[in-house]
KEVO-143527 format. One record per residue: z, x, y of N, C-alpha, C, O in turn; residue in three letters; residue number from 1. Coordinates in nm, 2 decimals, decimal comma, m for minus. Layout:
<rs>
<r n_w="Z" n_u="X" n_v="Y" ca_w="Z" ca_u="X" ca_v="Y" c_w="Z" c_u="X" c_v="Y" o_w="Z" o_u="X" o_v="Y" rose="ALA" vopa="NUM"/>
...
</rs>
This chain:
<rs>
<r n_w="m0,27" n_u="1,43" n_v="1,01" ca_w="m0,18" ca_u="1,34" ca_v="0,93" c_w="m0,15" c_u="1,22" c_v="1,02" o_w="m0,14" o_u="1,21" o_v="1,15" rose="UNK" vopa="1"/>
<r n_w="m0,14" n_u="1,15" n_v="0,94" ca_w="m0,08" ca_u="0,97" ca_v="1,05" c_w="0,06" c_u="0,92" c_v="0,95" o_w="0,09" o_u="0,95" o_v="0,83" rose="UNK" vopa="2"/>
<r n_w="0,11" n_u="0,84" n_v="1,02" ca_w="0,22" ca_u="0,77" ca_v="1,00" c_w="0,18" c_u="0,65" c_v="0,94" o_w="0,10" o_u="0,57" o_v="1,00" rose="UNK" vopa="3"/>
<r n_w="0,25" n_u="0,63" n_v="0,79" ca_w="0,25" ca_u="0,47" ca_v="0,81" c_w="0,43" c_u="0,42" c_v="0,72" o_w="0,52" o_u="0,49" o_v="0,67" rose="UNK" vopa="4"/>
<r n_w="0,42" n_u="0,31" n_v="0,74" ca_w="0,55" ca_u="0,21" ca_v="0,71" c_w="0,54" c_u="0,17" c_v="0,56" o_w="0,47" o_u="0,07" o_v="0,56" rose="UNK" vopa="5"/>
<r n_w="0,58" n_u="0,19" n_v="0,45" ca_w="0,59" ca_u="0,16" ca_v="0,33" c_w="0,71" c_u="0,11" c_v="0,28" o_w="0,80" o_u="0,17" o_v="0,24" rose="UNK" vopa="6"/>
<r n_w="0,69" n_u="m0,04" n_v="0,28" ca_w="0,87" ca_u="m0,09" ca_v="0,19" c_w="0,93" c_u="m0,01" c_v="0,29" o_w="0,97" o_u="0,09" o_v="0,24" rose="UNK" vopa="7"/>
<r n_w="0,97" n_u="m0,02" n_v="0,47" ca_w="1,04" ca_u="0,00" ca_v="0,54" c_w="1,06" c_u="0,15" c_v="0,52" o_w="1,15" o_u="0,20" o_v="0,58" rose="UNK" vopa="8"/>
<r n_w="0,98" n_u="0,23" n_v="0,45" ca_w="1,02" ca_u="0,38" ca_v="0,47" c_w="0,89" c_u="0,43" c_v="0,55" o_w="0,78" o_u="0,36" o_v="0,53" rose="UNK" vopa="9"/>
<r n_w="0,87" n_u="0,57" n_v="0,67" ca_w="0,79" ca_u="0,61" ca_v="0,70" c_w="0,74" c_u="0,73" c_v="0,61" o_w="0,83" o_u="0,82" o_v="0,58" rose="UNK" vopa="10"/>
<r n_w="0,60" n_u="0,75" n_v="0,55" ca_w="0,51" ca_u="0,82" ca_v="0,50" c_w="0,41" c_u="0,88" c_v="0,62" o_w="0,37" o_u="0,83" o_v="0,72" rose="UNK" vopa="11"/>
<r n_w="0,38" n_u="1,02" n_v="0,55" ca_w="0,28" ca_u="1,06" ca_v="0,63" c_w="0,16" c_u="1,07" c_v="0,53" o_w="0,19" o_u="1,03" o_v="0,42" rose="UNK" vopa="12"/>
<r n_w="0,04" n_u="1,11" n_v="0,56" ca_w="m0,06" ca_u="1,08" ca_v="0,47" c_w="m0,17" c_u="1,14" c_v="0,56" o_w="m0,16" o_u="1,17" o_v="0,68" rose="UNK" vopa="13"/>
<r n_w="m0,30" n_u="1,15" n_v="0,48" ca_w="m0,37" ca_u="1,22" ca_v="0,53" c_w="m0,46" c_u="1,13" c_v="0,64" o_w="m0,45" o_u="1,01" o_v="0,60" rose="UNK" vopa="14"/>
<r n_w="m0,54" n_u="1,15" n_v="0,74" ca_w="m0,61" ca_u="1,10" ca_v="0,79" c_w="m0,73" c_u="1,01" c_v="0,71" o_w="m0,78" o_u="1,07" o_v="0,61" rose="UNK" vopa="15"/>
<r n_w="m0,76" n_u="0,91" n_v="0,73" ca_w="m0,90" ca_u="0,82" ca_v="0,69" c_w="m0,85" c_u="0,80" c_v="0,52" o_w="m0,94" o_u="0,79" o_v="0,44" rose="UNK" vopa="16"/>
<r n_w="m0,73" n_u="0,80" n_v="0,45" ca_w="m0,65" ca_u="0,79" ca_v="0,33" c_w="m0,73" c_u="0,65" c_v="0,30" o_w="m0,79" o_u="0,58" o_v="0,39" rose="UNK" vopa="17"/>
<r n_w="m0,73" n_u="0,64" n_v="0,20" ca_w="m0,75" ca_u="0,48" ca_v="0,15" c_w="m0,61" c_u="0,39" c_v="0,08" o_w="m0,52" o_u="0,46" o_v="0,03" rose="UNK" vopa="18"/>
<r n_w="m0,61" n_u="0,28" n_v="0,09" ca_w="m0,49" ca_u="0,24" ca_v="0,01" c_w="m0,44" c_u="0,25" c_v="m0,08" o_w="m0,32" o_u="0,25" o_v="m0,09" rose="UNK" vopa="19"/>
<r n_w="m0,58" n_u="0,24" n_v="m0,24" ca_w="m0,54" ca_u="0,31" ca_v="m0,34" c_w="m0,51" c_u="0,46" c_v="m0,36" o_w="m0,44" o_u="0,48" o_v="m0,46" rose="UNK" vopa="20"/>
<r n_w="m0,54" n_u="0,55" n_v="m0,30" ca_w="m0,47" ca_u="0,66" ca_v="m0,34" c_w="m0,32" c_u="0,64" c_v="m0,26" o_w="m0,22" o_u="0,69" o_v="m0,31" rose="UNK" vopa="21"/>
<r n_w="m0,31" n_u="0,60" n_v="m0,17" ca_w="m0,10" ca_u="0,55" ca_v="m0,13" c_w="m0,08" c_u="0,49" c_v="m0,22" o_w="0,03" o_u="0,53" o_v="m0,26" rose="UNK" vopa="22"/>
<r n_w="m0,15" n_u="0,36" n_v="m0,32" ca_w="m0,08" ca_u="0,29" ca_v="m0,39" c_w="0,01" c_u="0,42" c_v="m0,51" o_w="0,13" o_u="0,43" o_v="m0,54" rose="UNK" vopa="23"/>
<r n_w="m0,09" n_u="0,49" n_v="m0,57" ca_w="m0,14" ca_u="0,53" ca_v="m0,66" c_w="m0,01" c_u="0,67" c_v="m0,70" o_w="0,06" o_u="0,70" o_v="m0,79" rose="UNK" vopa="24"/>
<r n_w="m0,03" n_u="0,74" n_v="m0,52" ca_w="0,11" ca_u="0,81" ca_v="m0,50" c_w="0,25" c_u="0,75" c_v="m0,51" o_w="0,35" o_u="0,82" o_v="m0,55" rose="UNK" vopa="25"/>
<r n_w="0,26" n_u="0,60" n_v="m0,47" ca_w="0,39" ca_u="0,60" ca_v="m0,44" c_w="0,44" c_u="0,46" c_v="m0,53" o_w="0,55" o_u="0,41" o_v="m0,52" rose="UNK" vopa="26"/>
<r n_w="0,33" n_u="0,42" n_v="m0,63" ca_w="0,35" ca_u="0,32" ca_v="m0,75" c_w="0,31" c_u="0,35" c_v="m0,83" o_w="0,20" o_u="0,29" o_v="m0,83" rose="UNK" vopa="27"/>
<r n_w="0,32" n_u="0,43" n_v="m0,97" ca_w="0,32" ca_u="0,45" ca_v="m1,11" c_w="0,26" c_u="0,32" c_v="m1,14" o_w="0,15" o_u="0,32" o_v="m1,18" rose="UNK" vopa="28"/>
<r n_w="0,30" n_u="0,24" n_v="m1,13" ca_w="0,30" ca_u="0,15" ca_v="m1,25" c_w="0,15" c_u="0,03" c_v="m1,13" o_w="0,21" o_u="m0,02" o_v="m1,03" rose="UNK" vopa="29"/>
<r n_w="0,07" n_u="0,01" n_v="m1,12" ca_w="m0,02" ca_u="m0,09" ca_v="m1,04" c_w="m0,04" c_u="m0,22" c_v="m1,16" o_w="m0,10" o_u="m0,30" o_v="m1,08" rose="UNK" vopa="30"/>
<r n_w="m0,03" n_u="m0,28" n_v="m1,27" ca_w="0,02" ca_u="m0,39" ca_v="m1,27" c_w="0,09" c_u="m0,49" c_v="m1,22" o_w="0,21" o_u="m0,47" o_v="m1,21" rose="UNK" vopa="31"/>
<r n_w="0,06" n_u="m0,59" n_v="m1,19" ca_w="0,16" ca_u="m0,71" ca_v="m1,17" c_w="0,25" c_u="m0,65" c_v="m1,01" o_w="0,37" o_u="m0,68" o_v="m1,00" rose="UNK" vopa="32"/>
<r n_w="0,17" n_u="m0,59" n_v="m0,93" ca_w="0,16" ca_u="m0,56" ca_v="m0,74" c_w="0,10" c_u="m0,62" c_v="m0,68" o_w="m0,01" o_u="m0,66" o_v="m0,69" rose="UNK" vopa="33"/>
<r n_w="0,18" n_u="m0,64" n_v="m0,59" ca_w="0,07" ca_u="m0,72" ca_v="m0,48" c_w="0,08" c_u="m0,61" c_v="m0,35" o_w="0,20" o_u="m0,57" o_v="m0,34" rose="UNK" vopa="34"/>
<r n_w="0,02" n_u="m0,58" n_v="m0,28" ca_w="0,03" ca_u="m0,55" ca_v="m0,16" c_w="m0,05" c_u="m0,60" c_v="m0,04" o_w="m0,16" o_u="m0,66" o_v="m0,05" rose="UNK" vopa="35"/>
<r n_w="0,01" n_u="m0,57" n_v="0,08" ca_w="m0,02" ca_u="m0,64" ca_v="0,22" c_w="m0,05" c_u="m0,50" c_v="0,31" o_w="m0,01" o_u="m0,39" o_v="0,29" rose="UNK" vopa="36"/>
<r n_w="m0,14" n_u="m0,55" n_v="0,42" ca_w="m0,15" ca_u="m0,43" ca_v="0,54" c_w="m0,15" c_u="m0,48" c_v="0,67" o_w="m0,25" o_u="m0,53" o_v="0,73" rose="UNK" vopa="37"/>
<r n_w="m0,02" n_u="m0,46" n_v="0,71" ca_w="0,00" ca_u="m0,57" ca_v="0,86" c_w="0,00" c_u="m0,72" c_v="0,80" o_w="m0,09" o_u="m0,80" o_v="0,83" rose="UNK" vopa="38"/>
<r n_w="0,06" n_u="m0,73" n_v="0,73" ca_w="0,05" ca_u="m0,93" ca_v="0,69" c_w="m0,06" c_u="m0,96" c_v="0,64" o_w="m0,11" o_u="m1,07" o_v="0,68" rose="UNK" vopa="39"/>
<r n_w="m0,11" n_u="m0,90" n_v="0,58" ca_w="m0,29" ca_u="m0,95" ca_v="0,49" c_w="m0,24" c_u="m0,87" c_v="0,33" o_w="m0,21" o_u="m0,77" o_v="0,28" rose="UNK" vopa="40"/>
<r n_w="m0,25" n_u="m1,02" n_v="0,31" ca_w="m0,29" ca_u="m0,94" ca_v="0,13" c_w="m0,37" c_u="m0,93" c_v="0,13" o_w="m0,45" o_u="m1,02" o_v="0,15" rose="UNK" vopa="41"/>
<r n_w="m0,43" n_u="m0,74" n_v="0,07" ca_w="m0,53" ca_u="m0,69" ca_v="0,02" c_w="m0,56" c_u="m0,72" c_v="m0,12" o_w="m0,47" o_u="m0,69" o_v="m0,20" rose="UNK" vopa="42"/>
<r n_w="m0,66" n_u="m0,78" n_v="m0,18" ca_w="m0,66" ca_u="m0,77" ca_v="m0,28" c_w="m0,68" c_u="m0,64" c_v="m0,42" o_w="m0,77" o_u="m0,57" o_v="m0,37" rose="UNK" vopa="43"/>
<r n_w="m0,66" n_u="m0,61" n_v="m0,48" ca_w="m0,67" ca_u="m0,52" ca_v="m0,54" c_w="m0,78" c_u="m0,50" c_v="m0,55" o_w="m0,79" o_u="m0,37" o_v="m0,54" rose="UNK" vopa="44"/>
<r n_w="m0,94" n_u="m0,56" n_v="m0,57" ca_w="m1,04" ca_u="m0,49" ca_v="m0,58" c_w="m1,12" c_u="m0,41" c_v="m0,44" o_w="m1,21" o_u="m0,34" o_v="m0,41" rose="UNK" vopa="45"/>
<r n_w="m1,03" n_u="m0,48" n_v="m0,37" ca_w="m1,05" ca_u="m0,42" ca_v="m0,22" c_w="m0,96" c_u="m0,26" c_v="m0,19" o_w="m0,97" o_u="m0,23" o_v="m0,07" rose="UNK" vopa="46"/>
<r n_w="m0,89" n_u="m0,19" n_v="m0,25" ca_w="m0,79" ca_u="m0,17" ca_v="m0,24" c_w="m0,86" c_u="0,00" c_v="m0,22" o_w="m0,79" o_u="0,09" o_v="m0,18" rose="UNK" vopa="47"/>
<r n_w="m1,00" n_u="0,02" n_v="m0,27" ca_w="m1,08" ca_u="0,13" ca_v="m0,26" c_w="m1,14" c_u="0,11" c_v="m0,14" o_w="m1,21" o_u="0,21" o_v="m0,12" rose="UNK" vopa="48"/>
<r n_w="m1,17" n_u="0,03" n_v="m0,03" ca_w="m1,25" ca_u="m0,03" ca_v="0,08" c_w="m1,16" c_u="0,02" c_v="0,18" o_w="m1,21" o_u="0,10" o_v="0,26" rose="UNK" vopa="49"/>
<r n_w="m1,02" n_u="m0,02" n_v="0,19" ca_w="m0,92" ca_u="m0,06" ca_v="0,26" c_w="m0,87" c_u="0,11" c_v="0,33" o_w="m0,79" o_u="0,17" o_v="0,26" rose="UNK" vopa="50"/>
<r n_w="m0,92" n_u="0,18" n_v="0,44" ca_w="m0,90" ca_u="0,26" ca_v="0,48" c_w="m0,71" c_u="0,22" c_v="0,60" o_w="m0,67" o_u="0,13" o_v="0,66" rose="UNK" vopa="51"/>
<r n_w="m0,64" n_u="0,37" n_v="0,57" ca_w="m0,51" ca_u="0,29" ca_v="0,66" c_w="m0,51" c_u="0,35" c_v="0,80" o_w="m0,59" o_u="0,44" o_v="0,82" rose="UNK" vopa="52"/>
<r n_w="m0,44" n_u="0,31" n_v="0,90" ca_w="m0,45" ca_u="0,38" ca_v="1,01" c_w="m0,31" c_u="0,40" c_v="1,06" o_w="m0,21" o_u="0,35" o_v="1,01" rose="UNK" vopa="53"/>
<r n_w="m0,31" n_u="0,49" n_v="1,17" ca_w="m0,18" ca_u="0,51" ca_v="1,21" c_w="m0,10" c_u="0,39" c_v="1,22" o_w="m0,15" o_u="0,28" o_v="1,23" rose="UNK" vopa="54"/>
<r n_w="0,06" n_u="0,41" n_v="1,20" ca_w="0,13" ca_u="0,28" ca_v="1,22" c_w="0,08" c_u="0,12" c_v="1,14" o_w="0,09" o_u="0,01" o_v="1,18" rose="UNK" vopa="55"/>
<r n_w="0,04" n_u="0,16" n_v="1,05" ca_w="0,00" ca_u="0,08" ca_v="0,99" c_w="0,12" c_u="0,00" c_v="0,89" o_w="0,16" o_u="0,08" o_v="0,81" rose="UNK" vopa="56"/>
<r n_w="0,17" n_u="m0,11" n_v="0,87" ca_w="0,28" ca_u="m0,15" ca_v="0,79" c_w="0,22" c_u="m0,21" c_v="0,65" o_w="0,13" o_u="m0,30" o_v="0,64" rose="UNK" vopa="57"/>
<r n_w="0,28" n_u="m0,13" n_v="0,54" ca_w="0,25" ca_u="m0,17" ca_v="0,39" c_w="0,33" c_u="m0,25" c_v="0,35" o_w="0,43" o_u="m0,21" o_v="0,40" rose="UNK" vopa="58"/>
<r n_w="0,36" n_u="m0,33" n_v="0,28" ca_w="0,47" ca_u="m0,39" ca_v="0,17" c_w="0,38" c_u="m0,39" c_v="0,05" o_w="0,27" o_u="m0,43" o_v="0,04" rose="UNK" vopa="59"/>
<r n_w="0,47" n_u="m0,32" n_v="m0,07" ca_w="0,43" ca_u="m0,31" ca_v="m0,20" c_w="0,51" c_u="m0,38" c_v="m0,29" o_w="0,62" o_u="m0,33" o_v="m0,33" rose="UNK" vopa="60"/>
<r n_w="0,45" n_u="m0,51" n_v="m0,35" ca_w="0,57" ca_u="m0,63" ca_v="m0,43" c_w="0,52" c_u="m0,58" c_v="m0,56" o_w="0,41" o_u="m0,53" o_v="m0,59" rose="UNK" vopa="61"/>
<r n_w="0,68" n_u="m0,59" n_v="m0,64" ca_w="0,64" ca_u="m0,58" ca_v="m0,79" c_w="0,70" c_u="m0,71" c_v="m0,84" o_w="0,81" o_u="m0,77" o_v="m0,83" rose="UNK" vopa="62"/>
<r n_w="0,58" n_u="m0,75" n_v="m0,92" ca_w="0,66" ca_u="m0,90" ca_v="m0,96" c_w="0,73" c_u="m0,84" c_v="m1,07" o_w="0,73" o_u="m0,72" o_v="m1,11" rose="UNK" vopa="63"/>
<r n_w="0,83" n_u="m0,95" n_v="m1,11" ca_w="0,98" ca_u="m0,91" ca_v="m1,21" c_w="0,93" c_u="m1,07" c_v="m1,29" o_w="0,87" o_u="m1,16" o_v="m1,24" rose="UNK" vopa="64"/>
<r n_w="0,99" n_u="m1,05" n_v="m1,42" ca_w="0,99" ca_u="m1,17" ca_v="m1,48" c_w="1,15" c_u="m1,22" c_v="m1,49" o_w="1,24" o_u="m1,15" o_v="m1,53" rose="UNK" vopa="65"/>
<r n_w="1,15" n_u="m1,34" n_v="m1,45" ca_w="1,32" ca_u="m1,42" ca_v="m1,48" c_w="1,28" c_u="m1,57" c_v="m1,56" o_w="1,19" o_u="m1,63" o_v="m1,61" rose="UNK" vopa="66"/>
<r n_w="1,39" n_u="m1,58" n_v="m1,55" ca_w="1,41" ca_u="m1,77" ca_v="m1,58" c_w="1,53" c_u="m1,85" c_v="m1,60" o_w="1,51" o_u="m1,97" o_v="m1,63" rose="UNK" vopa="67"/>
</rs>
């Protein structure tokens, strides 16, 4: 297991994980998300490529509609 940082909370997860299965566990809804790994927006079709590693820092944005 490795550690990573998600929206400031620590997760553990399995070794060699990919991003979509973390997205997948810890966001229901993958519409209208953006996420980052260490300050890089991943894009979502990358999001099966994107293996995570220890200490790795995630932010997972949900856009909101206002006006």
């Amino acid at each position: 297991m490795i550690s990573i940082n998600v929206n400031n909370a620590i997760h553990q997860v399995a070794e060699h994980s990919v991003l979509a299965t973390i997205i997948s566990k810890l966001s229901p809804i993958q519409n209208g998300i953006a996420v980052a790994v260490n300050n890089t927006v991943i894009p979502k079709s990358n999001w099966d490529n994107v293996k995570v590693s220890n200490n790795d820092n995630i932010l997972i944005i949900q856009a909101t509609q206002g006006g």
